[in-house]
N, C-alpha and C positions, 0 to 999 in steps of 0.2 A: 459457122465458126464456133469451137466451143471451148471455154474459159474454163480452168482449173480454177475454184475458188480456194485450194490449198495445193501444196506440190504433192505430186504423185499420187493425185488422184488419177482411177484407171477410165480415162476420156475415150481414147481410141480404144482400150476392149468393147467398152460399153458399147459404143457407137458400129462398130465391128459386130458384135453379136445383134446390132438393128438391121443388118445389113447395108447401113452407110460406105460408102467407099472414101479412104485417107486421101488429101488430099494434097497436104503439105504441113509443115511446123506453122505454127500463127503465134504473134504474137504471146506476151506473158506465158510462154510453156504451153498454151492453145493449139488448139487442130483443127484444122481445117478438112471438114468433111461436105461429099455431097451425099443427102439422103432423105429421106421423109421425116418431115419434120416432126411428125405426129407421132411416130413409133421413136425417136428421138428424147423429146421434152420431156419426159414426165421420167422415166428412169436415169436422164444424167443427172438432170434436177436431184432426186434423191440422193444422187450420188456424190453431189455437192459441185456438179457442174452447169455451168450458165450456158444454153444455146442463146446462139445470134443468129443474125439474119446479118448477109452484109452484099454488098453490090460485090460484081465478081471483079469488078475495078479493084479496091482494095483490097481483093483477097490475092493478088497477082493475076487475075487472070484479065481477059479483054473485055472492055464496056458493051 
């Protein structure tokens, strides 16, 4: 999941250009993506975005 720490931060291009795949709206303006966490973190982060980690329960999908 990853968290806009301000609005219209650009979360899904970012995540998109890691090759991440969208996976729904999340919470606070958040997206929910699946993708490597590691080609991830370090460019949303700059970007002023928080990745999470979250069980796929909560993300809508099956435990």
């Amino acid at each position: 999941m990853l968290i806009p720490l301000r609005p219209g931060l650009p979360a899904a291009r970012i995540a998109l250009a890691a090759d991440a795949r969208l996976l729904a709206a999340g919470p606070g303006g958040g997206v929910i993506v699946r993708g490597d966490r590691d080609a991830l973190f370090w460019p949303l982060l700059r970007a002023g975005v928080l990745t999470m980690a979250a069980p796929a329960a909560l993300c809508g999908g099956r435990a």
